[in-house]
Structure formats: C-alpha cells, structure tokens
DOVEX-558281 format. One line per 4 residues: their letters; for each residue x, y negated, z of N, C-alpha, C. Coordinates in Angstrom, 2 decimals, always signed. Example, Ala and Ser with C-alpha at 12.3 -4.5 7.8 and 13.67 -1.06 7.14 Angstrom:
BEGIN
as) +13.19 +5.69 +7.80 +12.30 +4.50 +7.80 +13.20 +3.30 +7.80  +12.85 +2.25 +7.08 +13.67 +1.06 +7.14 +12.90 -0.03 +7.87
# end
This chain:
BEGIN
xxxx) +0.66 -10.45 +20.26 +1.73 -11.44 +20.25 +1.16 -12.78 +19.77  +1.97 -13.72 +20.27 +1.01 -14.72 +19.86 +1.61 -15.60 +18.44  +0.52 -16.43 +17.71 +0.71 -16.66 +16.13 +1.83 -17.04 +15.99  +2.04 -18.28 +16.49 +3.11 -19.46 +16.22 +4.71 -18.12 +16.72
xxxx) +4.56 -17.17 +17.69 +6.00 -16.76 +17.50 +6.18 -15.61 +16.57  +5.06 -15.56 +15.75 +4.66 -14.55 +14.76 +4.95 -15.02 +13.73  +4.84 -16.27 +13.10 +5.24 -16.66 +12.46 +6.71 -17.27 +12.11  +7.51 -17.91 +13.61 +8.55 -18.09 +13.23 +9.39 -16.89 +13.48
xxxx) +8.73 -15.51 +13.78 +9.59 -14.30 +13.69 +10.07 -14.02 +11.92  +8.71 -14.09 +11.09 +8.50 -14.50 +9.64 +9.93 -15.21 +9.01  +9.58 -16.11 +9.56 +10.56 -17.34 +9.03 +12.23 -17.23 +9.45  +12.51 -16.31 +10.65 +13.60 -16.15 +11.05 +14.16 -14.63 +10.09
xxxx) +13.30 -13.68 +10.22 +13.41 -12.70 +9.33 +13.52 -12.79 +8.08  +13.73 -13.71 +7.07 +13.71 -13.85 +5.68 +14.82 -15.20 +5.64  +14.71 -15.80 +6.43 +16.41 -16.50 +6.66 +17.53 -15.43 +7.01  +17.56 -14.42 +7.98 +18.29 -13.44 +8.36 +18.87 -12.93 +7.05
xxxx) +17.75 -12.41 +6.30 +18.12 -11.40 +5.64 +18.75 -12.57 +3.94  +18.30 -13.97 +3.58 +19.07 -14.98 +2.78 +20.78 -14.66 +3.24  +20.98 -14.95 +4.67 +22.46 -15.13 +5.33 +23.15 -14.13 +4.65  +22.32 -12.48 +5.05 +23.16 -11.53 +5.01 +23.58 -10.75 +3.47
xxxx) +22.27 -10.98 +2.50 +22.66 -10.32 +1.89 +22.32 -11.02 +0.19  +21.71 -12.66 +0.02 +21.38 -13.21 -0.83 +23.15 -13.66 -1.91  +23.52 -13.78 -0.89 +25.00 -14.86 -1.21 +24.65 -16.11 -2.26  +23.36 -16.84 -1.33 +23.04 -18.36 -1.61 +23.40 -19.41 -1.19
xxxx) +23.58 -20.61 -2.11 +23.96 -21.55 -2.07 +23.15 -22.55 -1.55  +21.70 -22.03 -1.96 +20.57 -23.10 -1.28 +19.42 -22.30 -1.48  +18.59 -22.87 +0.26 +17.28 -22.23 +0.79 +16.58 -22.97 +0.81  +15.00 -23.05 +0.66 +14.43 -24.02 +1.20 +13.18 -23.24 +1.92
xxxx) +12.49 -23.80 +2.97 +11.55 -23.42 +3.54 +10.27 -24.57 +3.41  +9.10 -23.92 +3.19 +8.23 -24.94 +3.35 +7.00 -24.46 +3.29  +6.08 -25.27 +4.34 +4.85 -24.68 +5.05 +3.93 -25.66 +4.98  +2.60 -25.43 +4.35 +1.68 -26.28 +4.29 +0.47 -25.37 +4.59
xxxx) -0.74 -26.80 +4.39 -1.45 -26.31 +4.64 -2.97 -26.06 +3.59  -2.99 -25.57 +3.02 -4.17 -25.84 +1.94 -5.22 -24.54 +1.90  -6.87 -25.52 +1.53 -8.11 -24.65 +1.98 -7.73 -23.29 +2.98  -7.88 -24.08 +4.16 -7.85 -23.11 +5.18 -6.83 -22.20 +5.19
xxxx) -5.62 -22.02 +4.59 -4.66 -21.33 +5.27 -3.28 -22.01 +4.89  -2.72 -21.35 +5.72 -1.01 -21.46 +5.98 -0.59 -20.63 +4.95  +0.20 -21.94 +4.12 +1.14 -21.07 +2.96 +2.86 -21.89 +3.22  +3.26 -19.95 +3.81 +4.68 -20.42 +3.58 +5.48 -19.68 +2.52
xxxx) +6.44 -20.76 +2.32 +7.57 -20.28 +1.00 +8.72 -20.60 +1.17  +9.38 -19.31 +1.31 +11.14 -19.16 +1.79 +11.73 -19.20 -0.10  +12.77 -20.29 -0.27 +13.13 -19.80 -1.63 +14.76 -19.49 -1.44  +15.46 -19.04 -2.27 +16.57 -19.49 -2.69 +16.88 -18.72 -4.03
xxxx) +18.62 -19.55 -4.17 +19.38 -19.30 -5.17 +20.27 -17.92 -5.15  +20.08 -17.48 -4.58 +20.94 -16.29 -4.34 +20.67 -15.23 -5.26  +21.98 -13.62 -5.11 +21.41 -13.04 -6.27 +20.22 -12.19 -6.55  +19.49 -12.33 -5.49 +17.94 -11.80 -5.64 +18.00 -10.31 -5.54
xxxx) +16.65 -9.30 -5.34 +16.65 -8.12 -5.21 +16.21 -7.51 -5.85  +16.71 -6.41 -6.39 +16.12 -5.32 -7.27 +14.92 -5.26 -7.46  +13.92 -5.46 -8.52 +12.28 -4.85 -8.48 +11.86 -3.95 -7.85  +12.91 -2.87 -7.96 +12.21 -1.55 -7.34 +12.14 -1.63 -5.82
xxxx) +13.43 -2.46 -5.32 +13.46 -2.43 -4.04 +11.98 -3.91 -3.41  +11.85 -4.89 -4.06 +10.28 -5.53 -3.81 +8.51 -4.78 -3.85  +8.85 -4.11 -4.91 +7.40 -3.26 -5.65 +7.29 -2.38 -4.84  +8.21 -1.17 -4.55 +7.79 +0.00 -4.40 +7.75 +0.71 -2.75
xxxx) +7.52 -0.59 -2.19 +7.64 -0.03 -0.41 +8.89 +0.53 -0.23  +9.64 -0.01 -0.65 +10.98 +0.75 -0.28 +11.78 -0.10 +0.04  +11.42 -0.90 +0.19 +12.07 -2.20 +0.59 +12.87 -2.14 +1.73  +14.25 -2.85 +2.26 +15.10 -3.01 +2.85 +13.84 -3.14 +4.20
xxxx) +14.29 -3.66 +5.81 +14.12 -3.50 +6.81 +13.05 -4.64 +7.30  +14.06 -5.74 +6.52 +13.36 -7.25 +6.99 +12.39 -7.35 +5.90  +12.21 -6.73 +4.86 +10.67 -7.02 +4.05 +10.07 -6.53 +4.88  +10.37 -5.10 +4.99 +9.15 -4.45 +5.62 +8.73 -5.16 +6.92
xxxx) +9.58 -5.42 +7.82 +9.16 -6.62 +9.05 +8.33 -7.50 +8.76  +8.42 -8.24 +7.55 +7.61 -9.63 +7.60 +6.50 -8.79 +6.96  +6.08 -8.26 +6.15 +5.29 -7.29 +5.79 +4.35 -7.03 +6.93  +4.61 -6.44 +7.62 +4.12 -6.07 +9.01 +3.46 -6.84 +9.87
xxxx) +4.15 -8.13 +9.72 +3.57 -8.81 +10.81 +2.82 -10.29 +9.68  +2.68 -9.92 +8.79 +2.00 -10.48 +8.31 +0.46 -9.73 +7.80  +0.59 -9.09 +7.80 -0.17 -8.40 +8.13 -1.10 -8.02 +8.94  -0.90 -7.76 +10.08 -1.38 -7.98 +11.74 -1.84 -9.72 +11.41
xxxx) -1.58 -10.69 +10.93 -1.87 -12.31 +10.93 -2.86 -12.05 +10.09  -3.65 -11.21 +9.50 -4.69 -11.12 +8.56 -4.19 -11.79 +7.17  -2.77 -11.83 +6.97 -2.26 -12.47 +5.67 -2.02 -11.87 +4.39  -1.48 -12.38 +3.19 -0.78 -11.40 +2.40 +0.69 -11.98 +2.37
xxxx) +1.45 -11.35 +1.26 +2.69 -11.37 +0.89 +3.22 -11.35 -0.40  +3.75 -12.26 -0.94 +4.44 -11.80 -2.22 +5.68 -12.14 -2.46  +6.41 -11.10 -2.94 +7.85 -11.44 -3.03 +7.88 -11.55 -4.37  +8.49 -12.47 -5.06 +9.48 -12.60 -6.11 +10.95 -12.77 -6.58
xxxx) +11.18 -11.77 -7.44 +13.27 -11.71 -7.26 +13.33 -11.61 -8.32  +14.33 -11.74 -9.05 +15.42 -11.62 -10.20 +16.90 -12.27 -9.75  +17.65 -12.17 -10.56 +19.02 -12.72 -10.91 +19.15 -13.99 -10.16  +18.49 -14.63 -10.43 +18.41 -16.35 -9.93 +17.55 -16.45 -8.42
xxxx) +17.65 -15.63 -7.94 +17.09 -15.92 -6.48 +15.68 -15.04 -6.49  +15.68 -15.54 -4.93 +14.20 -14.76 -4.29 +13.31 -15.45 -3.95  +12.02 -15.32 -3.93 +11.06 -16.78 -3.24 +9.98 -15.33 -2.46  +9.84 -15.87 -1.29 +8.75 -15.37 -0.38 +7.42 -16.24 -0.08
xxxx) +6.82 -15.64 -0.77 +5.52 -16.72 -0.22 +4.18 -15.86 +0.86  +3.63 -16.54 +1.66 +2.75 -15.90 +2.76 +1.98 -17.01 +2.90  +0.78 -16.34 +3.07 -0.43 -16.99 +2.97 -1.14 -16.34 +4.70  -1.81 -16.88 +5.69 -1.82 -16.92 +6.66 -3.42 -18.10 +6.62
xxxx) -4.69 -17.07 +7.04 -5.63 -17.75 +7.37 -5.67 -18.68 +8.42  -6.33 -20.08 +8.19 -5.48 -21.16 +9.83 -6.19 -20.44 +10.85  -7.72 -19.86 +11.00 -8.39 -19.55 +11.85 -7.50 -18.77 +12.65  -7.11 -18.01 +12.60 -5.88 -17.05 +13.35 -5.31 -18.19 +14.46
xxxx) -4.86 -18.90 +14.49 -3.84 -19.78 +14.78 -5.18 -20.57 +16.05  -6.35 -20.67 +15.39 -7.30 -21.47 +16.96 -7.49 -20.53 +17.70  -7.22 -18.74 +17.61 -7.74 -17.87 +18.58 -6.47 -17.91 +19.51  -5.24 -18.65 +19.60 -4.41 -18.29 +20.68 -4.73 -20.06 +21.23
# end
C-alpha cells in the first residue's frame, strides 16, 4: 500500500476513534519533520483510556490498526492516556516515503 495513504489511514483512525469514544472538546494533529523521520502527534482533551487497555495489547480495534500499519511503515508507537486526554505519537522513518 502506498505511504502517504498509510499514513493518512493513521491519522483518520485515531480521529475516528477521538469522535467515537474520547468525548473531547479539543484535538490537535501535528506532523513534522525531525532527523530523518516523520513524527506525528494526535492529542486531545478527552477522557482518555484505561492503562491496561494502552499497555497490554488489548487494546480496542483502532489502536491495534494504527499499530499495524505502523508498523509495516518501519515505525514505532506510543500511546499516552489518563483522565485528561490521550496523545498518540508515531515516529515514521522519511526514507519509507522516497521508495513510493
């Protein structure tokens, strides 16, 4: 599949899942670019997700999705949650991105 719809599959999948199940007031998305890779970070205010459900692979549908296909992008993933919201951050080597 190719990067760029790999990535905004990423970015659509972690907005999806803000809509459905954060009940936030404010998101922000933002994608840069630093030493050679793509770092993106989905945040918001919403009420965030259980530890156990981030940590322990047990995660709802759309982690595991972006998970996945971040993955396949040669990337990593880290989620952070509590009470006060969730922040997704993904890190994405740029080289990936000149092979399509």
């Amino acid at each position: 599949m190719d990067t760029r719809i790999s990535l905004l599959r990423i970015i659509q999948e972690a907005l999806t899942n803000v809509i459905k199940h954060a009940k936030a007031k404010r998101v922000g998305v933002l994608i840069y670019e630093e030493q050679n890779n793509l770092h993106l970070v989905i945040s918001d205010d919403g009420k965030g997700i259980s530890a156990r459900r981030t940590n322990d692979g047990k995660s709802g549908m759309g982690l595991q999705s972006i998970r996945r296909r971040v993955q396949l992008l040669n990337g990593k993933t880290d989620v952070r949650s509590d009470e006060n919201g969730t922040e997704i951050m993904v890190i994405i080597p740029v080289e990936i991105f000149n092979h399509n």
